[in-house]
N, C-alpha and C positions, 0 to 999 in steps of 0.2 A: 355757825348759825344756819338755820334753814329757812323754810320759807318766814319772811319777816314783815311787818303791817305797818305803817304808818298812818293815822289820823287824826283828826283833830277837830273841833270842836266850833260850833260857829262862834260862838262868842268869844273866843280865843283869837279867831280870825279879824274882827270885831275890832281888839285889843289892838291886835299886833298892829292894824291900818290905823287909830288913830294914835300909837306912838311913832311911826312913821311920820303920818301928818304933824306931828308938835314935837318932836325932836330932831334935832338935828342928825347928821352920820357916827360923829365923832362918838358922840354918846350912847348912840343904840350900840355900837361897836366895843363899847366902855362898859357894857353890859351884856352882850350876846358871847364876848369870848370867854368872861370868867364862868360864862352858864356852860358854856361847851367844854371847860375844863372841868367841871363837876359833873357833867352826863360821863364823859370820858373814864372820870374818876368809878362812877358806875361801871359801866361797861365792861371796861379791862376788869375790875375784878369779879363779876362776875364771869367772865371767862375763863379768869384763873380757876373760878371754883370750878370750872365745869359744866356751871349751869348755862343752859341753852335760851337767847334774848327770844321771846314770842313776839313783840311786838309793841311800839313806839303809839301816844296819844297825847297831843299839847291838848292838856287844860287851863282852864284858870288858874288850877291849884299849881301847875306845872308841866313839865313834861313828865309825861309816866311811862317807864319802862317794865315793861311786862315780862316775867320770866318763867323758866318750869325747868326741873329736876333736883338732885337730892341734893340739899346740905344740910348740918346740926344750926342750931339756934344763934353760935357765934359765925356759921358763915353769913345766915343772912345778915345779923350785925354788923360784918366788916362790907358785906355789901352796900348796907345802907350810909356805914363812916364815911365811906372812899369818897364818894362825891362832899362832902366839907372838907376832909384832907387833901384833897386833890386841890379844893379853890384856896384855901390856905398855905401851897405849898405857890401855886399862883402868885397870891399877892406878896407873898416874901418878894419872890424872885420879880415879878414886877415893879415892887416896890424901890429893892435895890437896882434895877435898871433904871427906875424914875432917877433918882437921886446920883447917877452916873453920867446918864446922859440928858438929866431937864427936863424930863418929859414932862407935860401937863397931864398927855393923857394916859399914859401909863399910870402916873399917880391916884387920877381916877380911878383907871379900869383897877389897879391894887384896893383901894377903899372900897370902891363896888362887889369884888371878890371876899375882901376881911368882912364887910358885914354878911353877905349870904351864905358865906359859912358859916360865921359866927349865930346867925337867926336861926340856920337850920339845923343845929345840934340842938335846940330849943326841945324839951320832950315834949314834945306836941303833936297830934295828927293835923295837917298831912304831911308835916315838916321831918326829914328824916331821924332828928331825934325821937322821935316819937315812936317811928319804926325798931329805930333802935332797944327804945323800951320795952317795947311788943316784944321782942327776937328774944331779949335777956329776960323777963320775966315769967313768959310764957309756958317754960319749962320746969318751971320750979310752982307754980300756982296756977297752972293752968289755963288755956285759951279763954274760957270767960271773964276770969278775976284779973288774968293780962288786959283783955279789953275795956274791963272796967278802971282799971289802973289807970290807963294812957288816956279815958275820958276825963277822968277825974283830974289827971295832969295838964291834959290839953283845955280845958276849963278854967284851971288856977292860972296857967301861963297868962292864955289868951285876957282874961279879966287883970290880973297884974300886966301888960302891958298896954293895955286898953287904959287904964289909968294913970299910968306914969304917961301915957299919949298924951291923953288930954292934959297931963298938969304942966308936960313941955310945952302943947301946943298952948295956955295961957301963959304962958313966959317965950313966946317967941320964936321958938324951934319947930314951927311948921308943924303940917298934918301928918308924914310920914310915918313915924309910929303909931300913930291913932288908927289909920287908917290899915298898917300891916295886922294891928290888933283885930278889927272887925275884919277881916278878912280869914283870918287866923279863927275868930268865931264862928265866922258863918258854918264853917266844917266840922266845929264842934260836937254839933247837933247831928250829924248827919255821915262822921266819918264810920261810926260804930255798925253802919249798916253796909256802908258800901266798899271799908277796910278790905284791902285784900293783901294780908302775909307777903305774895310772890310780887309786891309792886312796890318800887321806889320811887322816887323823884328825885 
C-alpha cells in the first residue's frame, strides 16, 4: 500500500458514541470482531489481486474501502465476496468454539457474523451483493443497464424486506429488520449517483 487516508464521517461518529453509551463491552465486541473479519476479508484479497487500497471512510452505510488498479469484472466480484466469506468462515469457527467451550459470547459474536454475511450477499446497493451484481453484469450489458439492474434490485430487496419487517414486527419480533429495510432504502435513491465500482464495504 502507499500513501493511505482514513476518515470518517460525523454522523458515523455520532453513532458509534451513542452505542457506546447503550451497550455494554461484551457486545460492541460481539460485533466489531466479525466486522473486522469481513474488512479483512477485503483487504487480503484485494491484495492478492494486486490492487492497491487508496483509502479507508466509516459511513453510516459502512466502512468504505477505496481501491485503484487493474482487475476483470470477476476480480472485483471476489473482492466484493471475500468480506461475506470471510464472516462466514468466522461464525463456523466461532460457532464450534461456542459449543466446545460454553461460550455465551462467542455464540453471539457467531450469530452476529452468520447474519451480516448473510444480509450482505443481499443484491442490493450499498450491501456487497449488490457490488457483486454490478462486477458480473456490467460486462455483458453494460455500465448503464448494470446500474439500472442493481436499482431495480436494490429496490425490490429493500421493499420486500421492509414488509416482511413490519409483518414480524406485528407478531413480535422487534424492529430490526424494518428498520435494516429503511436503511437499506434510504441508499436506494441515491446509490446510482454516488456508486463507485473501485469501493466495497
Amino acid at each position: 500500500m502507499n500513501r493511505e487516508h482514513f476518515g470518517m464521517s460525523a454522523a458515523t461518529i455520532l453513532l458509534a458514541a451513542l452505542i457506546y453509551f447503550v451497550a455494554d463491552l461484551d457486545k460492541i465486541l460481539a460485533i466489531l470482531v466479525p466486522a473486522l473479519f469481513h474488512e479483512l476479508g477485503h483487504v487480503f484479497t484485494l491484495r492478492l489481486l494486486g490492487l492497491r487500497i487508496s483509502g479507508f471512510r466509516a459511513e453510516l452505510k459502512g466502512l468504505c474501502i477505496r481501491y485503484s488498479g487493474y482487475t476483470g469484472a470477476l476480480g472485483h466480484a471476489l473482492a466484493a465476496a471475500a468480506g461475506p466469506l470471510w464472516g462466514l468462515i468466522y461464525a463456523m469457527a466461532a460457532s464450534l468454539l461456542a459449543s466446545r467451550y460454553g461460550s455465551t459470547w462467542l455464540e453471539l459474536s457467531a450469530g452476529v457474523s452468520l447474519l451480516l454475511s448473510l444480509f450482505n450477499l443481499l443484491p442490493a446497493l450499498p450491501l456487497d451483493g449488490g457490488r457483486i451484481l454490478y462486477a458480473l453484469s456490467s460486462p455483458f450489458f453494460g455500465e448503464a443497464a448494470a446500474n439500472k439492474l442493481v436499482n431495480i434490485s436494490s429496490l425490490t430487496v429493500g421493499t420486500a424486506l421492509l414488509i416482511l419487517g413490519i409483518y414480524l414486527m406485528f407478531k413480535g419480533c422487534g424492529l430490526a429488520l424494518a428498520l435494516a429495510a429503511v436503511w437499506l432504502l434510504a441508499y436506494t435513491g441515491t446509490e446510482h449517483r454516488a456508486f463507485r465500482p473501485r469501493e466495497i464495504i
